[in-house]
PAZAPA-4460 file (N, C-alpha, C; in steps of 0.05 Angstrom, whole numbers, plus 32768, in hexadecimal, padded with zeros to 4 digits):
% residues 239
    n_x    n_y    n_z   ca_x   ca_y   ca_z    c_x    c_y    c_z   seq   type   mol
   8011   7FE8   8000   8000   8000   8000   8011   8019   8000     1      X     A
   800B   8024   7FED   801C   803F   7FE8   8010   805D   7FF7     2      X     A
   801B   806A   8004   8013   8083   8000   8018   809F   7FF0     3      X     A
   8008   80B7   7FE5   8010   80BF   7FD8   8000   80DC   7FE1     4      X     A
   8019   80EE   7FEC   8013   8108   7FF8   800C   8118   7FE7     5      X     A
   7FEC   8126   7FED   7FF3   8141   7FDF   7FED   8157   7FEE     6      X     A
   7FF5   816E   7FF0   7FF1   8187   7FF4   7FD8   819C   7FEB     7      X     A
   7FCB   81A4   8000   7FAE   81B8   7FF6   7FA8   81C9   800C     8      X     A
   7FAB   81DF   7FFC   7FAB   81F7   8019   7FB9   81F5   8033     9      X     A
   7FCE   81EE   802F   7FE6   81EE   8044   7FE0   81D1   8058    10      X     A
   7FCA   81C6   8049   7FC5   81AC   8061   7FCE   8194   804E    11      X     A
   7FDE   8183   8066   7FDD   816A   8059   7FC6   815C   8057    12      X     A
   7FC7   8152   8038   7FA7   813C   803A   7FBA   8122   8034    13      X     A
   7FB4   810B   8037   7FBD   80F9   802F   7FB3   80E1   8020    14      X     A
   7FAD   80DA   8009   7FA7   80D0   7FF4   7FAA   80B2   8000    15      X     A
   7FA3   8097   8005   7FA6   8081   8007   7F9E   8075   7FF4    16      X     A
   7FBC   8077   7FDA   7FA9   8067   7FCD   7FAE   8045   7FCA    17      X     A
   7F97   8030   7FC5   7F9B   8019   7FCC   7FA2   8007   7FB8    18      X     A
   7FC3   8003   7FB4   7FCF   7FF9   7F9D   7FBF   7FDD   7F9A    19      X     A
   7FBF   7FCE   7FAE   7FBA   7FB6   7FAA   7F96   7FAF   7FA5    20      X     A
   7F85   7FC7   7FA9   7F68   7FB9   7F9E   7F5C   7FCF   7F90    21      X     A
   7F72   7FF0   7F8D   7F62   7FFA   7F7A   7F4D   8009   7F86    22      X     A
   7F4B   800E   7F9B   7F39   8020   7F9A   7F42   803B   7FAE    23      X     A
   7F38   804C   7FB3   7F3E   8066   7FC2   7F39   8068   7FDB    24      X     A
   7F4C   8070   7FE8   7F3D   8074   800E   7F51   8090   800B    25      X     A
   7F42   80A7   8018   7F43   80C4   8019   7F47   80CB   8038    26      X     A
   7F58   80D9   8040   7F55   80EE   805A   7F60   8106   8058    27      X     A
   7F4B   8110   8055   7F53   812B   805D   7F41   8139   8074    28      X     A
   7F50   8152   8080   7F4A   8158   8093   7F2D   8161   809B    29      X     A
   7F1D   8160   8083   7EF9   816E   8086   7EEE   814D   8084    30      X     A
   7EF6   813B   806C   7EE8   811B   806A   7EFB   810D   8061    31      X     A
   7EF3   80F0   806C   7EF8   80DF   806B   7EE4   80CB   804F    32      X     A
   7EF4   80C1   8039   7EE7   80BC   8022   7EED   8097   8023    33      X     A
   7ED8   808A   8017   7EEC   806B   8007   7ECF   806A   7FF4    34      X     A
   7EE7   8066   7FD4   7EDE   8066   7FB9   7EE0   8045   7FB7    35      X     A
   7ED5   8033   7FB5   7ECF   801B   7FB0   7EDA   800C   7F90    36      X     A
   7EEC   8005   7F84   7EE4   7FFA   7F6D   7ED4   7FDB   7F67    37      X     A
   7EC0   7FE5   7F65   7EAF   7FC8   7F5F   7EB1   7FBB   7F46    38      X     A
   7EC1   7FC0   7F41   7EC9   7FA3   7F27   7EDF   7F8C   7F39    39      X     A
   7EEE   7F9F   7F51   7EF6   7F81   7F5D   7EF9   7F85   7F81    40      X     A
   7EE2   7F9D   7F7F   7ED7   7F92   7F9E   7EB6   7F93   7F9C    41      X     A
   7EAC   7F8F   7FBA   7E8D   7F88   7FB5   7E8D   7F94   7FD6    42      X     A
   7E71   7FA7   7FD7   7E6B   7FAA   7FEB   7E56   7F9D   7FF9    43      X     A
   7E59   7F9A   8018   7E4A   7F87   8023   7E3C   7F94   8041    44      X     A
   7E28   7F85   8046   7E1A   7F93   805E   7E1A   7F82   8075    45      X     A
   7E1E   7F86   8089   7E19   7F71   80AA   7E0D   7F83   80B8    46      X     A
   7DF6   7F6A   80CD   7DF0   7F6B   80D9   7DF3   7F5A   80F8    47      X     A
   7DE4   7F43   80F4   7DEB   7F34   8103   7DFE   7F1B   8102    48      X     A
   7E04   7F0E   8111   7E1B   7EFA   810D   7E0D   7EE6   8105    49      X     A
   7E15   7EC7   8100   7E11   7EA9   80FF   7DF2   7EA5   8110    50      X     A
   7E01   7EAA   8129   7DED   7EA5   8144   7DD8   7EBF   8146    51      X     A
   7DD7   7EC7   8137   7DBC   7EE0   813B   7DC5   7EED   814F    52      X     A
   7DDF   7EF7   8150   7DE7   7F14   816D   7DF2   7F1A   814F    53      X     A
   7DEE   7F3B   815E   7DFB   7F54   8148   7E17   7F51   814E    54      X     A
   7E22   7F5C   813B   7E3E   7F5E   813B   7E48   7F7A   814F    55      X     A
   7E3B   7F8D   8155   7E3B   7FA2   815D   7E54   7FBD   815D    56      X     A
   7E68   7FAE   8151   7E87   7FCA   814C   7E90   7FB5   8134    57      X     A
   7E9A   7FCC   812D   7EAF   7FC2   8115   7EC3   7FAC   811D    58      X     A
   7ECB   7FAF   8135   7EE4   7F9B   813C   7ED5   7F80   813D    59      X     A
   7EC7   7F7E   8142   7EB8   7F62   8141   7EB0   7F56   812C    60      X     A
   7EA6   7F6C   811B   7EA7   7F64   80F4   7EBD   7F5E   80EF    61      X     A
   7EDC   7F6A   80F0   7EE4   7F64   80E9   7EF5   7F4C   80F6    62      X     A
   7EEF   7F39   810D   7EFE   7F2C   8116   7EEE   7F16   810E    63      X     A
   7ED0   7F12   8104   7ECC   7F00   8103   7EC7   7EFE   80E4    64      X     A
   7EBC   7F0E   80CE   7EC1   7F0C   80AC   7EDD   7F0C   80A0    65      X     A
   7EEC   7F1E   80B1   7F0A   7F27   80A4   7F21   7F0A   80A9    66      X     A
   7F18   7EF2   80B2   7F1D   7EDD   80B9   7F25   7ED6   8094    67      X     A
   7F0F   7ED3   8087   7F00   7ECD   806B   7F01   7EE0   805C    68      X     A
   7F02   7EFB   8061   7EF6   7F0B   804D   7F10   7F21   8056    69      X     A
   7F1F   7F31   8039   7F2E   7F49   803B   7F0F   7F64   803E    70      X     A
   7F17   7F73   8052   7F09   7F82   805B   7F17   7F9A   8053    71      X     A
   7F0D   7FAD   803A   7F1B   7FC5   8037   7F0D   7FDA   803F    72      X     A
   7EF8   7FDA   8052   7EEA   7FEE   805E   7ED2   7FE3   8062    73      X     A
   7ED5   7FF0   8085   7EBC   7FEF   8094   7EB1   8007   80A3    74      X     A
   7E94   800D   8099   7E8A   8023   80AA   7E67   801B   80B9    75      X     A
   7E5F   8029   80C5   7E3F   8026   80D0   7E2F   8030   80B8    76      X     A
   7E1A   801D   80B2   7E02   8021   80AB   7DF3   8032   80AC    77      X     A
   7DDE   8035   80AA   7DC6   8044   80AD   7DB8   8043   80CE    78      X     A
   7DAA   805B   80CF   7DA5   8065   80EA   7D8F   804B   80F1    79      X     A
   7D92   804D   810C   7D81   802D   8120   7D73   803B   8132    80      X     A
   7D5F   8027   8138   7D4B   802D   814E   7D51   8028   816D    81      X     A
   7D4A   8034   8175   7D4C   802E   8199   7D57   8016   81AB    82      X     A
   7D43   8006   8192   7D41   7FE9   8199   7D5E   7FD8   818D    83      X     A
   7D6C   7FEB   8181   7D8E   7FDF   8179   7D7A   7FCE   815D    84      X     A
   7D65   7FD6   814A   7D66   7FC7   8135   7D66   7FDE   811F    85      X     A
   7D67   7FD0   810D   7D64   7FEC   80EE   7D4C   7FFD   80EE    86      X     A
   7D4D   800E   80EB   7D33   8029   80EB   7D2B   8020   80D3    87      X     A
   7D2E   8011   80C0   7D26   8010   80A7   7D29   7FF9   8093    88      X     A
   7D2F   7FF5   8080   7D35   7FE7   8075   7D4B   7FD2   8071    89      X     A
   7D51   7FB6   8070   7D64   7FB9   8072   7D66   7F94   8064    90      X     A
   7D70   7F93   8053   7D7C   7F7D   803F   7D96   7F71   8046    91      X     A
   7D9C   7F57   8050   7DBD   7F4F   8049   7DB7   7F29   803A    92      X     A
   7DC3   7F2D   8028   7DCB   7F14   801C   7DAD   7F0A   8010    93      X     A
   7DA1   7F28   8003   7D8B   7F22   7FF9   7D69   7F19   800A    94      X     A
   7D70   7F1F   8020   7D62   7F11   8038   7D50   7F35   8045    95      X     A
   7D36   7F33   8042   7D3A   7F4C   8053   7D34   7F47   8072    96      X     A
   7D44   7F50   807E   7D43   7F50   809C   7D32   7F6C   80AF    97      X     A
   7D2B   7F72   809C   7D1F   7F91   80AC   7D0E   7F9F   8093    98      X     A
   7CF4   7FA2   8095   7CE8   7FB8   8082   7CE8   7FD1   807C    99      X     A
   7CE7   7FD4   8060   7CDF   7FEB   8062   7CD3   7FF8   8070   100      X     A
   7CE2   8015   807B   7CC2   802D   8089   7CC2   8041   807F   101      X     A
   7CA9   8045   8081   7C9F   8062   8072   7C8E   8073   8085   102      X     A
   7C8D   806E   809D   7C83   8080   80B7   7C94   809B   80B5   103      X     A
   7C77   80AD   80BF   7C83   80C4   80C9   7C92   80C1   80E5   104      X     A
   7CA1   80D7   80E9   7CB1   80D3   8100   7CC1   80E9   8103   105      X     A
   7CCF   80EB   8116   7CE1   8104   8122   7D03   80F7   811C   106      X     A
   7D19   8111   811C   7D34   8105   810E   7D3F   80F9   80F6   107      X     A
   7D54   8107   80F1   7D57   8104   80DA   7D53   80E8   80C8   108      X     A
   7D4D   80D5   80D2   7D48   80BD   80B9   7D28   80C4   80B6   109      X     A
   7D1C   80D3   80BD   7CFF   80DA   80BD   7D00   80F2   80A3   110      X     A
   7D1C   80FE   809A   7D1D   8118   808E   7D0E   8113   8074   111      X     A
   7D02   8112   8064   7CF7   8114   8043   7D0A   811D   8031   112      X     A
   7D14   8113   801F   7D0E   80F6   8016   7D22   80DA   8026   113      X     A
   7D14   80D6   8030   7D21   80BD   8038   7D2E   80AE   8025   114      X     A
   7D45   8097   8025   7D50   8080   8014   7D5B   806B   8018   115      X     A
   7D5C   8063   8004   7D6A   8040   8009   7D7C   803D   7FF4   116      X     A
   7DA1   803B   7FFD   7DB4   8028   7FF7   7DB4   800D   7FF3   117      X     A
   7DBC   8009   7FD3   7DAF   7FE5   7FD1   7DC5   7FE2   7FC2   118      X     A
   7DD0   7FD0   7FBC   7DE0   7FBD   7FAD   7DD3   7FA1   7F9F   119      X     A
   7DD4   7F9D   7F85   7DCD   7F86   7F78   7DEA   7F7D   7F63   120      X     A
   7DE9   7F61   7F61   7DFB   7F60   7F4C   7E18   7F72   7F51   121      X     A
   7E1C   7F79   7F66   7E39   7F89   7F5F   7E2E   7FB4   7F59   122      X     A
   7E10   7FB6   7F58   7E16   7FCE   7F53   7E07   7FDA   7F63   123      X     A
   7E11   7FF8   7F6A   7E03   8000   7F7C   7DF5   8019   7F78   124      X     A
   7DDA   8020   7F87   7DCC   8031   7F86   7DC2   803F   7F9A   125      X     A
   7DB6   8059   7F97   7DA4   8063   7FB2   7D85   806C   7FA3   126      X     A
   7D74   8064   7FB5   7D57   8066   7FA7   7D49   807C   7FBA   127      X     A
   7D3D   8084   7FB1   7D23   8097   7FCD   7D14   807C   7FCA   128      X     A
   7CFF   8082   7FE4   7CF2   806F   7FEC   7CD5   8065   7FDE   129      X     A
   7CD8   807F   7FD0   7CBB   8080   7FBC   7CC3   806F   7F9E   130      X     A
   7CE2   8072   7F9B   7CE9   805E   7F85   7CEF   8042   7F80   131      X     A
   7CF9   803E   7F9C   7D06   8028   7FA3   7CF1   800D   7FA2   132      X     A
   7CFE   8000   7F93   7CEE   7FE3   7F8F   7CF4   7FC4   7F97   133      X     A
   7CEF   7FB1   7F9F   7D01   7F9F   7FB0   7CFD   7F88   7F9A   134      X     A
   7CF9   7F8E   7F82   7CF9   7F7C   7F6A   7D06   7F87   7F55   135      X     A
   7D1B   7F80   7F45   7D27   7F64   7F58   7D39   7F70   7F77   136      X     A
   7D3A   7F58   7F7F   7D45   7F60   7F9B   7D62   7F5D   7FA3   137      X     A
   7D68   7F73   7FAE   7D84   7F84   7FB8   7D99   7F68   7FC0   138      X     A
   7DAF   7F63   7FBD   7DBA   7F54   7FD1   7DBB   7F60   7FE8   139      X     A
   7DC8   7F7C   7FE6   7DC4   7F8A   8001   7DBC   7FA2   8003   140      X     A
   7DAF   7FA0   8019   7D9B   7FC2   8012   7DA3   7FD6   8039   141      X     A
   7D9A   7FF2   8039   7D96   7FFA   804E   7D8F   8018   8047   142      X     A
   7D73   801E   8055   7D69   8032   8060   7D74   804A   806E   143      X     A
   7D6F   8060   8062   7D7A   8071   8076   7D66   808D   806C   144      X     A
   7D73   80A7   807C   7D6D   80C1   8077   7D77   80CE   8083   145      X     A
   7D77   80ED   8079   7D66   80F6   8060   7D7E   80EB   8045   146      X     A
   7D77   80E7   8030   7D7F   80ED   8014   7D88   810A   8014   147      X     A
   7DA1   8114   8010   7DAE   8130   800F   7DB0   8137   7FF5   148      X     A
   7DB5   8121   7FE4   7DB5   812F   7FBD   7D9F   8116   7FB3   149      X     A
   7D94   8123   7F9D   7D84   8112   7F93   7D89   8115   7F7C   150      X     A
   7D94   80FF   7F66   7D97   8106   7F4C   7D9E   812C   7F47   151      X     A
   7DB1   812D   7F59   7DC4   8146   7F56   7DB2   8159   7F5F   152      X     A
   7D9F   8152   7F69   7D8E   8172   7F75   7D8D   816C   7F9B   153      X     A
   7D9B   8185   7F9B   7DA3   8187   7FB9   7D83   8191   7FD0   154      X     A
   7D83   8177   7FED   7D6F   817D   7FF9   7D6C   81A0   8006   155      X     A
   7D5C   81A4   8000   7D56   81C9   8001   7D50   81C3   8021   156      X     A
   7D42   81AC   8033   7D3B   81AC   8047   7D5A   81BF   805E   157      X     A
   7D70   81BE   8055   7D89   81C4   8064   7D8B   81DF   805B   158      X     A
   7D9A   81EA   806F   7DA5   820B   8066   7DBD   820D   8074   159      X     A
   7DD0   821D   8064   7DEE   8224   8069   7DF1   8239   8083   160      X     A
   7DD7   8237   8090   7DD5   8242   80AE   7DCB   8237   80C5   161      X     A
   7DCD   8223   80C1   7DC1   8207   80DA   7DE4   8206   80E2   162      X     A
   7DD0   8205   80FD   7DE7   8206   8118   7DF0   81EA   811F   163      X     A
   7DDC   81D6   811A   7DE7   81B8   811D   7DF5   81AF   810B   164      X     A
   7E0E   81AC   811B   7E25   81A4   810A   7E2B   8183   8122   165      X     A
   7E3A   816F   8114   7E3A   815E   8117   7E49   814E   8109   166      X     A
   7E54   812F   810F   7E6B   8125   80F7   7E50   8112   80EA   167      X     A
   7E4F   811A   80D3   7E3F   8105   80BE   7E4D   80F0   80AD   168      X     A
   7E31   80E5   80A5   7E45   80CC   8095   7E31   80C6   807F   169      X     A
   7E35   80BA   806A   7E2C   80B1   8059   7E31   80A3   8046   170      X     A
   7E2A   809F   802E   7E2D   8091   8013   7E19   809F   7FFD   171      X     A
   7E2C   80A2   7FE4   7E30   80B3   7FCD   7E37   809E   7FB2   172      X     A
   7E24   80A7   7F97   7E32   80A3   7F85   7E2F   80BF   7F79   173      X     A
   7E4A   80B7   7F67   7E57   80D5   7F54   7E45   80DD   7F39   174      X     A
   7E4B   80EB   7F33   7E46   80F1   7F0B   7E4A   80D8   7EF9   175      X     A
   7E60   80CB   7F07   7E6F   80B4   7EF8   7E68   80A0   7EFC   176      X     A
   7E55   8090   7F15   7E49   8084   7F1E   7E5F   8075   7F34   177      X     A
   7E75   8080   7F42   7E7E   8079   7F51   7E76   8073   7F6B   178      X     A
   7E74   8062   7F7B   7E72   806A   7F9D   7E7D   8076   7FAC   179      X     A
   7E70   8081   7FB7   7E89   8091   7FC9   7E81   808B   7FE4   180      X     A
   7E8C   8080   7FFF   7E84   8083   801C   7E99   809A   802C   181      X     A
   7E87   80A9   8039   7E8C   80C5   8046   7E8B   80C6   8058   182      X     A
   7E9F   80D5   806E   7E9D   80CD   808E   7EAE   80EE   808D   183      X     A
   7E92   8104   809E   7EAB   811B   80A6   7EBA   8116   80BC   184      X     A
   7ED5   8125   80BB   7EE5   811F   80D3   7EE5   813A   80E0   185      X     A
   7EC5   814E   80E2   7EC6   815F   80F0   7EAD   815C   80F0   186      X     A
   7E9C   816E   8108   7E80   8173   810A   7E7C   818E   80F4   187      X     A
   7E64   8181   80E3   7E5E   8196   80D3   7E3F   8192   80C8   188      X     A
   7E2F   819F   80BD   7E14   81AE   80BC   7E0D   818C   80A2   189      X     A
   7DFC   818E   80A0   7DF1   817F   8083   7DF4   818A   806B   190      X     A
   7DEE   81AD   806A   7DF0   81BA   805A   7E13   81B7   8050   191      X     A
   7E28   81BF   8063   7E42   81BB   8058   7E4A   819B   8054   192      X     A
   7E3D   818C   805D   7E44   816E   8059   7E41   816C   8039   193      X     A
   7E20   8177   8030   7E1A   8170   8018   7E27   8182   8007   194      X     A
   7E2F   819E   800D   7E3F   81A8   7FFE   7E5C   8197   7FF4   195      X     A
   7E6D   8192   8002   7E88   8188   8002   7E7D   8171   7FF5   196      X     A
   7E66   815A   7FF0   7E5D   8142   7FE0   7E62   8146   7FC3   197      X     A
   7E4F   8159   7FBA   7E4B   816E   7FA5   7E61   8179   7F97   198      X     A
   7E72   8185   7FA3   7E7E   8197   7F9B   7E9E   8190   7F99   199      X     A
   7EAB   8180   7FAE   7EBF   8175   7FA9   7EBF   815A   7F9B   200      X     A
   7EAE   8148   7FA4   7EAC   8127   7F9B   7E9B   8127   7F85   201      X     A
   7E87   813D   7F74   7E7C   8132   7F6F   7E62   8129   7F6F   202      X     A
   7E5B   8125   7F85   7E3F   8112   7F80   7E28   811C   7F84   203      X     A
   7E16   8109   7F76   7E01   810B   7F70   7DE9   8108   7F77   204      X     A
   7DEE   80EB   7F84   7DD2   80E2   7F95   7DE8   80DF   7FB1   205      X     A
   7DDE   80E7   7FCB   7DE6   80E0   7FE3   7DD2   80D9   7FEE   206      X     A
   7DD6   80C3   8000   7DC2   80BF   801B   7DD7   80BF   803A   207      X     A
   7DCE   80D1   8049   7DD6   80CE   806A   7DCD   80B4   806E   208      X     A
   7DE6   80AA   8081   7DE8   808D   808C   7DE3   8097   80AE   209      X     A
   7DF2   809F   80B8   7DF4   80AE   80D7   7E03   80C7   80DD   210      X     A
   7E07   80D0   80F6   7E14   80DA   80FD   7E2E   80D6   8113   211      X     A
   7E25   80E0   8125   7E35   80EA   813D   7E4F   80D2   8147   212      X     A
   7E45   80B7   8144   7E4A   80A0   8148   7E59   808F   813C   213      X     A
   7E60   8098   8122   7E68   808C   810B   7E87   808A   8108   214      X     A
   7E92   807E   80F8   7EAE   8079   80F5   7EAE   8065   80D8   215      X     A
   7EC7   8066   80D0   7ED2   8052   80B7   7EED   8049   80BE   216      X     A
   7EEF   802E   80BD   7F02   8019   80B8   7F10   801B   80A4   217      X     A
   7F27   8024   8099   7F35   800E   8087   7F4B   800C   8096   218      X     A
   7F62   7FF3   808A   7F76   7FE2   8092   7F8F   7FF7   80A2   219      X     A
   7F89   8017   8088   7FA3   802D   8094   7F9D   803C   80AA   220      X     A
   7F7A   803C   80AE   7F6F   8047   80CB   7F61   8033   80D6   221      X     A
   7F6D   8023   80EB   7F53   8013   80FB   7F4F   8023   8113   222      X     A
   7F36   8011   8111   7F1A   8020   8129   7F2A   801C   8142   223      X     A
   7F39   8020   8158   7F3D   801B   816A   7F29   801C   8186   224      X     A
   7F17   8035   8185   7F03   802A   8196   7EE8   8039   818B   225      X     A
   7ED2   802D   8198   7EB9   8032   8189   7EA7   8032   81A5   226      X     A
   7E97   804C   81A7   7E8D   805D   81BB   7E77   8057   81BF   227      X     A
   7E65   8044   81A2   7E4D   8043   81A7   7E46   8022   8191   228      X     A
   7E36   8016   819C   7E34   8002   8184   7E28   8004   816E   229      X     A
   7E2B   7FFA   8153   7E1F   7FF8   8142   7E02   7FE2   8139   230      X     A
   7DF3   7FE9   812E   7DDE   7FD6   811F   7DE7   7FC9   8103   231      X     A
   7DE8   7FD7   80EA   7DEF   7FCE   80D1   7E06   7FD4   80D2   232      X     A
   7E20   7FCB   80C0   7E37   7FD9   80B5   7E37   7FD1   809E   233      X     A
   7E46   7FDF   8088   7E4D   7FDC   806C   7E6B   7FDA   806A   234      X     A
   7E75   7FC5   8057   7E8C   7FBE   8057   7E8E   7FBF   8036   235      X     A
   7EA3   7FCE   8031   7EBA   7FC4   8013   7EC8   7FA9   8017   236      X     A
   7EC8   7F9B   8006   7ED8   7F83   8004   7EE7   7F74   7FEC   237      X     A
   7EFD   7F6A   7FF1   7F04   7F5C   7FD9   7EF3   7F49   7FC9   238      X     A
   7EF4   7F42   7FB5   7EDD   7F2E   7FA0   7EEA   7F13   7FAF   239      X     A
***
């Protein structure tokens, strides 16, 4: 694994790029990025283990998949209910384990338009909830909100004057139809989250996964400790 420094506005950013599978992991000092190449990786979703207990942190995904499976990035899922299960939808291995919802409600996975991250066949998409169809069906799917870009039109619900700032997270595809998964490494508004989506990466369609709570795995940053448990995670992986 190579590194390859570049310089931008007097800050180091540092480029990781990943000789051996090809695809991009980003840090710089506002986000944290990983570009997926899916011609020879495949992304994947966990929930629970063998025995029906959740896996609950990354370190435990990866102590018990990464056995079997090269793990080139792990982050949390989509926002969960009280009860430690998915607020929403939620697909792995073609199986759905949790339904769709379409209840009103308070907090942001309640925001309009709500969406769903799915994968079939190797490709991936984000749907609003009014589009999304479970035929044919996802290998892996997950619910979240709000949807921040929608086919390149930015949610007007946010303004560049909201005081709640916070570290967000998400998943993006580009112009190009790339993936992109997003993790700020500062507290910041939705409005500047979706700006910096837009404007530096790119993209097009976003959906918010979480916030406050969140973190990303790869091999050059591991998770060392984790503050709060998780419900779903999404993993990059080798084919």
């Amino acid at each position: 694994m190579g590194l390859q420094h570049k310089w931008v506005q007097g800050l180091s950013v540092v480029f990781l790029l990943a000789v051996a599978h090809s695809a991009r992991a980003s840090v710089e000092p506002v986000m944290s990025t990983y570009m997926p190449n899916l011609t020879i990786e495949t992304i994947r979703m966990y929930w629970l283990k063998d025995d029906g207990t959740p896996y609950k942190t990354i370190n435990s995904l990866l102590d018990t998949q990464g056995k079997t499976r090269q793990i080139h990035m792990a982050i949390n899922g989509g926002i969960y209910s009280k009860s430690y299960q998915p607020e929403g939808l939620y697909i792995e291995q073609g199986k759905v384990l949790s339904k769709l919802n379409r209840q009103e409600g308070t907090g942001n996975f309640f925001i309009r338009p709500g969406g769903v991250f799915s994968v079939r066949n190797g490709n991936a998409r984000i749907d609003t909830l009014d589009k999304f169809r479970l035929t044919p069906m996802p290998d892996f799917a997950v619910q979240s909100g709000p949807i921040l870009i929608n086919q390149g039109v930015v949610n007007n619900k946010f303004s560049h004057s909201s005081e709640s700032r916070k570290i967000r997270h998400g998943v993006g595809i580009t112009n190009k139809g790339q993936v992109v998964f997003l993790l700020s490494n500062q507290a910041m508004s939705f409005y500047d989250f979706t700006q910096y989506a837009r404007d530096r990466l790119k993209i097009t369609d976003l959906l918010y996964l979480d916030g406050t709570i969140s973190t990303m795995y790869t091999p050059e940053s591991p998770v060392y400790y984790q503050h709060y448990p998780y419900v779903t995670m999404i993993t990059v992986e080798a084919k």
